[in-house]
C-alpha positions in Angstrom: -8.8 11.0 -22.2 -12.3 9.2 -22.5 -10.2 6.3 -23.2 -8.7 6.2 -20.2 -11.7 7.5 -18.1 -13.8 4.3 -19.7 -10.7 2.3 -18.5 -10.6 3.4 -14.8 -14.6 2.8 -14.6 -14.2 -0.5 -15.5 -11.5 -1.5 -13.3 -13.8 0.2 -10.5 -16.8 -1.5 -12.1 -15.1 -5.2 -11.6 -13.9 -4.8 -7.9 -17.2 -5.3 -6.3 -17.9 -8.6 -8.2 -14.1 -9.6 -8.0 -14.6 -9.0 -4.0 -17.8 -10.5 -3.7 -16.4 -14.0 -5.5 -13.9 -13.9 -3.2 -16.0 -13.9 -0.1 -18.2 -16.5 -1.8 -15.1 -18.7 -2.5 -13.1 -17.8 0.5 -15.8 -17.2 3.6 -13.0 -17.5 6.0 -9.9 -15.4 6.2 -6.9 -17.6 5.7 -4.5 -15.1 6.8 -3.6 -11.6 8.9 -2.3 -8.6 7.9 -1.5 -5.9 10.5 -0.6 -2.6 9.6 2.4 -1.1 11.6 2.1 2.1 13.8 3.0 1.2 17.3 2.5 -1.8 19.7 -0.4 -2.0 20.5 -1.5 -3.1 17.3 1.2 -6.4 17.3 0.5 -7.1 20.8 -3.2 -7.4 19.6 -2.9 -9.8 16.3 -0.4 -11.7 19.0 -3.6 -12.2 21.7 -5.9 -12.5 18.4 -4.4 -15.0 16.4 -4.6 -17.6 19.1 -7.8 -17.5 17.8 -6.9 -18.9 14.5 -4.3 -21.2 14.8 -4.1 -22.1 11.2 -3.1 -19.0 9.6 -0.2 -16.9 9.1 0.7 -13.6 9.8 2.1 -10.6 8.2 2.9 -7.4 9.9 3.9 -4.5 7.6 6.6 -2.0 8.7 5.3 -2.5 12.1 7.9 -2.4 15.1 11.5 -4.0 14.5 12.3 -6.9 14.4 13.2 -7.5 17.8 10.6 -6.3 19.2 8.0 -8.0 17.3 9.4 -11.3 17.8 9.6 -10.7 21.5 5.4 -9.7 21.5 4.7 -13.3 18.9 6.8 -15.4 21.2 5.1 -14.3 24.3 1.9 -14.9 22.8 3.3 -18.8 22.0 3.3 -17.7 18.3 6.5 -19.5 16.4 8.9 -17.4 14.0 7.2 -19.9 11.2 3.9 -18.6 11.4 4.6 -14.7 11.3 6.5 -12.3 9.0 7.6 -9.0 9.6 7.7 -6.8 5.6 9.3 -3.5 6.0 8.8 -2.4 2.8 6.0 -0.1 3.4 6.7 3.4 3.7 2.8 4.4 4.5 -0.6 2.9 4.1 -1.2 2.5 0.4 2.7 0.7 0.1 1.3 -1.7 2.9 -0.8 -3.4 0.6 0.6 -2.4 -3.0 3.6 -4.1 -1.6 2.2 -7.7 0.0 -1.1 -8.2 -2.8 1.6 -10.4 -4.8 2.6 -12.4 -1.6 -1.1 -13.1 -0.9 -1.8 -13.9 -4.7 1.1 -16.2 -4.8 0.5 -18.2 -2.0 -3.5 -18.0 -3.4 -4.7 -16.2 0.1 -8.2 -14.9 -1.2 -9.8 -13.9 2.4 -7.7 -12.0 4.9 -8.3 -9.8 8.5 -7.2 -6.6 8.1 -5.7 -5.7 11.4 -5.4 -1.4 12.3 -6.3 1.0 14.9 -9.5 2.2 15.3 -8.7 5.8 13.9 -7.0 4.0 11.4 -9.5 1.6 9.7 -11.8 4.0 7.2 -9.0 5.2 5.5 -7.5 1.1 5.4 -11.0 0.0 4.4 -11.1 2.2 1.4 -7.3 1.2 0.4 -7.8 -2.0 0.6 -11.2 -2.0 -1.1 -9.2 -0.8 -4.4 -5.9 -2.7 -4.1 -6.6 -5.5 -2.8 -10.2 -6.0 -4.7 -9.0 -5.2 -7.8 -6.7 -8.8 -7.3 -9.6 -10.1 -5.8 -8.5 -10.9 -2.4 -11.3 -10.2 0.3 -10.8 -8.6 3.9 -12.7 -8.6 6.8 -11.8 -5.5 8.9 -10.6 -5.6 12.6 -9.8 -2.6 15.0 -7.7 -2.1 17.9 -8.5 0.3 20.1 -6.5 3.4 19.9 -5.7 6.6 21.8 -7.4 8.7 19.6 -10.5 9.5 19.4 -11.2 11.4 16.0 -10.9 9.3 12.8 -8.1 10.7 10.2 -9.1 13.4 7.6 -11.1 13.0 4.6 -8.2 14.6 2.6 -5.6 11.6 3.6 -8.2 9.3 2.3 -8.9 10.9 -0.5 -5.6 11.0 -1.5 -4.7 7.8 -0.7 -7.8 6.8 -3.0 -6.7 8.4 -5.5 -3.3 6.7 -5.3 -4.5 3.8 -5.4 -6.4 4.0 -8.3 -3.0 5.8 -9.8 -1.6 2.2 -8.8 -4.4 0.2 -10.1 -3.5 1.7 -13.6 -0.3 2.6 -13.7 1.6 0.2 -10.8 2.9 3.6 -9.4 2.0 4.2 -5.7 2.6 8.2 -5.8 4.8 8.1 -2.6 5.6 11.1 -3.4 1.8 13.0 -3.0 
C-alpha cells in the first residue's frame, strides 16, 4: 500500500517539472484540441484558428462529421488541417485517448479549446494526463450558456480517474 502511495506521489511530484519543460521548450502551442459538446465550441476553434495558420486541429467527439466539416470549410479551413476523433466517451477519454497522437507526432504545447463552464474541470484533467506525458496547454474558453461552473464532485472524480489512468492505463468509464 505505501508502495504504491510513494508511487502515485512521484508521478504527481514529476508533472509540474515535466509541464514546466515543456512550456520552456515549446512556448507556443503547435496545435488545438477542442473538446466536443455542441457547436458553438467548433464554430469557435473554426473563427480562432485563422489565427494560427500553421497548426492543426483536433476536435474530440465533437459534432458529426458532417457537420463539422461544414463549420471548418466555412471558416476557409481545408479537410488536411483538422481531425474529427470520436473516440471519447466523456472528458477524461478526450485526452487519455489523443496524448499518444500528440506524443507521436512530438506536439509538446497545445490550446485547449472548451466552454467556459467547462474549463476547471478540463484544466485539472489535462494537468494530470497530459502533464504526466509532458505535453503543455494553454487554456481557451468559449462562452457558454451557463452561468455556474460544473460541480466539485465531477471534478473530483474525474481527478481521481485520471490518476487511476496515470497508473493503471484504465480510464474508469465506468465511475
Amino acid at each position: 500500500m505505501w508502495l504504491l502511495v510513494g508511487l502515485i506521489l512521484a508521478l504527481l511530484l514529476t508533472i509540474p517539472v515535466r509541464l514546466a519543460i515543456a512550456y520552456y521548450q515549446t512556448p507556443q502551442p503547435q496545435a488545438i484540441l477542442t473538446l466536443g459538446g455542441g457547436s458553438n465550441r467548433q464554430e469557435f476553434t473554426a473563427l480562432f484558428a485563422k489565427f494560427y495558420p500553421g497548426i492543426k486541429i483536433w476536435v474530440s467527439s465533437g459534432l458529426p462529421p458532417r457537420e463539422a466539416r461544414v463549420i471548418f470549410h466555412a471558416a476557409g479551413i481545408t479537410d488536411d488541417r483538422f481531425y474529427l476523433d470520436y473516440r471519447a466517451t466523456d472528458t477524461v477519454t478526450n485526452f487519455t485517448t489523443l496524448v499518444e497522437v500528440f506524443q507521436q507526432q512530438r506536439i509538446q504545447h497545445i490550446f485547449l479549446i472548451t466552454s467556459k463552464f467547462h474549463l476547471p474541470r478540463a484544466k485539472a484533467i489535462a494537468t494530470l494526463v497530459l502533464g504526466s506525458r509532458g505535453i503543455a496547454f494553454t487554456p481557451v474558453s468559449v462562452p457558454s450558456e451557463a452561468s455556474e461552473l460544473e460541480s466539485t464532485d465531477r471534478t473530483l472524480r474525474d481527478i481521481a480517474r485520471s490518476l487511476l489512468w496515470i497508473v493503471t492505463g484504465y480510464t474508469g468509464t465506468e465511475l
